[in-house]
C-alpha positions in Angstrom: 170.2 -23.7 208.7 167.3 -21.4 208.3 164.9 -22.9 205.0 164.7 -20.5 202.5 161.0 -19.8 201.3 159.9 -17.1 198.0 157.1 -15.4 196.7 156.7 -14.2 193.0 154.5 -11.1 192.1 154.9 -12.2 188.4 151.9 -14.9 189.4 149.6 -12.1 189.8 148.1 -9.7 187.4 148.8 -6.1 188.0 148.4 -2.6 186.9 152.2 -2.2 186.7 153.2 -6.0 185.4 155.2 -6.0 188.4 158.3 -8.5 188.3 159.3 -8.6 191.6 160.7 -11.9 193.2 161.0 -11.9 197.0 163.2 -14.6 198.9 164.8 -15.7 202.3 163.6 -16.8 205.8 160.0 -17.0 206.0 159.7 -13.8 208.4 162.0 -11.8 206.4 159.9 -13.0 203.2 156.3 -11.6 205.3 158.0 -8.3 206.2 158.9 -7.6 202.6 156.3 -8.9 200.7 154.0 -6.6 202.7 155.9 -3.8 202.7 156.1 -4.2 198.9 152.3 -4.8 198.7 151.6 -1.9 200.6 154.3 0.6 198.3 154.0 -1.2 194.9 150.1 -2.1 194.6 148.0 0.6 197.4 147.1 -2.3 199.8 146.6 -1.9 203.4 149.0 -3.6 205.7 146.6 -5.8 208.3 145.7 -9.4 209.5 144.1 -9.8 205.6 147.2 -8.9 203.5 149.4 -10.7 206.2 147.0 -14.2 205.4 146.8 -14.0 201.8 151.1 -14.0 201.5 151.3 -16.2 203.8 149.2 -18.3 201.3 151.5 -17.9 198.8 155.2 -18.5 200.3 156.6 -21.2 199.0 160.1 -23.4 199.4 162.7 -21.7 197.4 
């Protein structure tokens, strides 16, 4: 069994109060979380974003 690992926008402040709760395996968790950085907030998809959520997944 795969762990399951999340991240939480809500823990960050935002222009657009975003509520968005992201969970699964860790590398499905990275994909996302960047891909909804990138869409949802304007940030560039690098080695930078890619650190800081990996900072911030945690055991579901």
């Amino acid at each position: 069994m795969m762990d399951r690992v999340m991240i939480d926008c809500r823990k960050y402040p935002s222009d657009n109060n975003c509520q968005v709760t992201i969970a699964g395996t860790h590398d499905e968790v990275l994909e996302i979380a960047a891909w909804h950085d990138v869409t949802a907030h304007g940030h560039v998809d690098g080695p930078e974003l890619r650190a800081m959520i990996e900072k911030d997944i945690v055991a579901a």
